[in-house]
N, C-alpha and C positions, 0 to 999 in steps of 0.2 A: 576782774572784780573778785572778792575776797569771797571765798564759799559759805562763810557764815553769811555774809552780807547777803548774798544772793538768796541763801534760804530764808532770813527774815522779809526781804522785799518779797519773795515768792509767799510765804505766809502771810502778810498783810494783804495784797492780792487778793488771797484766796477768801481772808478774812470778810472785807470789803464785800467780795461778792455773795459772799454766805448772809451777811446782815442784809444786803439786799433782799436776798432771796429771804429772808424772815420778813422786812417789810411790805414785800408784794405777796405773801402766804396769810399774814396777819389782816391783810385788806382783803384776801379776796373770802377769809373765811369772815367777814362782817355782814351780817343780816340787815342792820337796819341802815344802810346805804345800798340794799339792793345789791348785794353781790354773788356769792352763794346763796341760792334758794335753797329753803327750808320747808318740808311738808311733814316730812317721818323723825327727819335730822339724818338720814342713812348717807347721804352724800358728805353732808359737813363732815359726820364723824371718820370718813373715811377718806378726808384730804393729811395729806404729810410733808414737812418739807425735808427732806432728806441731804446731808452734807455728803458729799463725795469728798475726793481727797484733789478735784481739780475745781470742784466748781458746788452747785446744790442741785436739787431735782424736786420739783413740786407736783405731788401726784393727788389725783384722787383717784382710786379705785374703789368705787360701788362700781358696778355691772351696766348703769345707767350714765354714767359721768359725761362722757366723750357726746352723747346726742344732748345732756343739756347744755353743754359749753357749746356744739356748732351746728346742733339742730340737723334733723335726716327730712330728707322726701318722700314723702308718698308712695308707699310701694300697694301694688294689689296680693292678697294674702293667695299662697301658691300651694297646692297638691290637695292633699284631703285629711279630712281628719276626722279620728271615728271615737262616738262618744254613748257610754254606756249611761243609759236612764234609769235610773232604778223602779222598782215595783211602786207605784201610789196611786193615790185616791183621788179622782178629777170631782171637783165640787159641781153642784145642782147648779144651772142657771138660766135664764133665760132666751129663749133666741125672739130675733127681730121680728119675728109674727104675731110672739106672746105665749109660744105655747111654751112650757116646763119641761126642760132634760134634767133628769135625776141624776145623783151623783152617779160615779161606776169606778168600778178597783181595773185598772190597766196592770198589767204584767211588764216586767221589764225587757227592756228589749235595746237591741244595736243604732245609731244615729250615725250618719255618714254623712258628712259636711264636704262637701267640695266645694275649694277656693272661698273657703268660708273657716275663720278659727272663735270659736269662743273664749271670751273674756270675762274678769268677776273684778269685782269693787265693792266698796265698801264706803258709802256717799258720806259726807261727815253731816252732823245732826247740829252740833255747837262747838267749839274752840278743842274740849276733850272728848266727845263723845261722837263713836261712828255708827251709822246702822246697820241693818242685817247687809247680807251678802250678798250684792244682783250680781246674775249675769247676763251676758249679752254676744249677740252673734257680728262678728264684723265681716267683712269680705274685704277690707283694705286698709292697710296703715293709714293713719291720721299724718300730714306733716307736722313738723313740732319744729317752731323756730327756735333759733339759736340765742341764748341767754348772754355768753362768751364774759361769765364773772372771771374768769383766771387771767383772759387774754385783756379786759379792760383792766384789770388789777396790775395785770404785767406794762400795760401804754399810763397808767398814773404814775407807777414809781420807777420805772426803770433811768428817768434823769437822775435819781439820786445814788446810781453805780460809781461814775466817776470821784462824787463828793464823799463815797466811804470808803471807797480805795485811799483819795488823799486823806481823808482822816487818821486810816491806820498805817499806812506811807511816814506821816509823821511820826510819828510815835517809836520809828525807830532810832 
């Protein structure tokens, strides 16, 4: 086969598979078919489809990506963890008999959490608006099932590899 020849059929190829790889990028970053979930936009904004010189590469790198796409197990939270309380003011209140504790100023002091990590969030209030800061103590990973927007993105279009290969096949 003629070397030119061979490099445009190796370019079409390549071609082929790169549009692909833009068509399963283009679905899995669509929100309203439920594909990429959307809370902050930190995930979406941080998918890419990257051309190689053999092939593509579809990434998304936030720090979270990998557990939304296949979901993690239940782990119990391990060692300890030590937590500084700052100086403040415990409010007056009632106990269950009736009688009245007055408020009192506490000093700050050291908290040691064994197999126990604290958590903070920020609960949403309406569509733009979040409220104050809670936190909260867990002693164990929550499971979080697997979403798999890339990997169903990748089983809708990947029939359409062969048909953009012969697309650009032609064309020479």
């Amino acid at each position: 086969m003629d070397k030119r020849l061979e490099e445009k059929v190796r370019k079409a190829i390549l071609k082929g598979i790169q549009a692909t790889g833009d068509d399963i990028f283009d679905l899995s970053q669509q929100t309203d078919k439920c594909y990429v979930p959307v809370d902050t936009g930190t995930l979406k904004k941080s998918g890419d489809n990257i051309y190689l010189k053999n092939g593509t590469r579809i990434v998304y790198i936030a720090p979270y990506s990998a557990v939304v796409e296949y979901g993690k197990e239940a782990s119990p939270v391990k060692g300890e963890y030590k937590m500084n309380v700052r100086k403040h003011k415990r409010k007056s209140y009632l106990r269950k008999d009736g009688t009245k504790v007055s408020a009192t100023e506490v000093k700050a002091y050291e908290k040691v959490l064994e197999g126990k990590r604290p958590i903070s969030f920020r609960p949403k209030l309406s569509k733009f608006e979040r409220g104050p800061k809670i936190f909260r103590v867990i002693s164990e990973e929550r499971a979080r099932e697997g979403q798999f927007f890339l990997s169903r993105a990748v089983l809708k279009n990947i029939h359409k590899l062969p048909g953009n290969i012969e697309f650009f096949l032609r064309r020479i």
